[in-house]
C-alpha positions in Angstrom: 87.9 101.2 103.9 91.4 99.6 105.4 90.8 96.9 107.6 93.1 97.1 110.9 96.0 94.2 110.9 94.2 91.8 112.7 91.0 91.6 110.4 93.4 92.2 106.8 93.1 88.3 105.5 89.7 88.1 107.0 88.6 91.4 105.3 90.7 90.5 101.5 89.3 87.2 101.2 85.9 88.6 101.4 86.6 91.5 99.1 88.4 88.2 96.6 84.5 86.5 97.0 82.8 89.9 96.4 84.6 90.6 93.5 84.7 87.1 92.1 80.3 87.1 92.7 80.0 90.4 91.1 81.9 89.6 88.0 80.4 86.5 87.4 77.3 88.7 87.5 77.9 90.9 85.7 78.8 88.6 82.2 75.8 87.3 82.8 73.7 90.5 82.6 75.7 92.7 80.5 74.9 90.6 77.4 71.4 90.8 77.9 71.3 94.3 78.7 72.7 95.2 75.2 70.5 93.1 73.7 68.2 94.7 70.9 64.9 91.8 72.1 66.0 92.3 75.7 66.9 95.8 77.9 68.4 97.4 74.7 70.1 99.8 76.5 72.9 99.8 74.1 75.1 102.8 74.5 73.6 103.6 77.6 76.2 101.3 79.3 78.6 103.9 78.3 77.5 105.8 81.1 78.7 102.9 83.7 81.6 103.3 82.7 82.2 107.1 83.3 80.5 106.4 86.7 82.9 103.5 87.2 85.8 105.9 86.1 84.2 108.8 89.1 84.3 106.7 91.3 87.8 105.3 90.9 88.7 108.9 91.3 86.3 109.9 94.6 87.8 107.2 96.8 91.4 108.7 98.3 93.9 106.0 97.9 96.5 104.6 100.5 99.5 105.0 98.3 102.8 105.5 100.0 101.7 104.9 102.9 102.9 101.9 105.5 101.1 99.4 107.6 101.7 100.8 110.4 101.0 104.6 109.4 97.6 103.3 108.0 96.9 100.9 111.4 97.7 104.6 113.5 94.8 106.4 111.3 92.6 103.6 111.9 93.0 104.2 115.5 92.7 107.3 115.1 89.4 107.1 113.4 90.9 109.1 110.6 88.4 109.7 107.8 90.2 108.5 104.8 
């Protein structure tokens, strides 16, 4: 989702925290979940990525667009 103008900083320092929270997480976990004496899931994790990598791909991006041409969908209530 594209925040509108107003909410932008608001909205990108929250996705900074998010992403900051969930990669701390996720070096924590990820060595125990390869782990032979803990999860041993192995190559499993494999499949995170390929669903990582989908999902990368579902989500339409905003390239090439402006500001103000992504502000006027918003408005709109465009689905992106």
């Amino acid at each position: 989702e594209v925040a509108q103008l107003s909410l932008r900083a608001h909205t990108q320092a929250l996705g900074t925290v998010v992403t900051g929270v969930a990669g701390m997480t996720w070096a924590f976990i990820l060595p125990y979940l390869v782990n032979p004496n803990e999860a041993n899931l192995g190559g499993k994790i494999g499949i995170l990525a390929f669903c990582g990598l989908g999902g990368w791909y579902y989500f339409p991006g905003k390239n090439g667009k402006s500001f103000a041409e992504i502000d006027t969908l918003y408005e709109a209530k465009v689905a992106s």
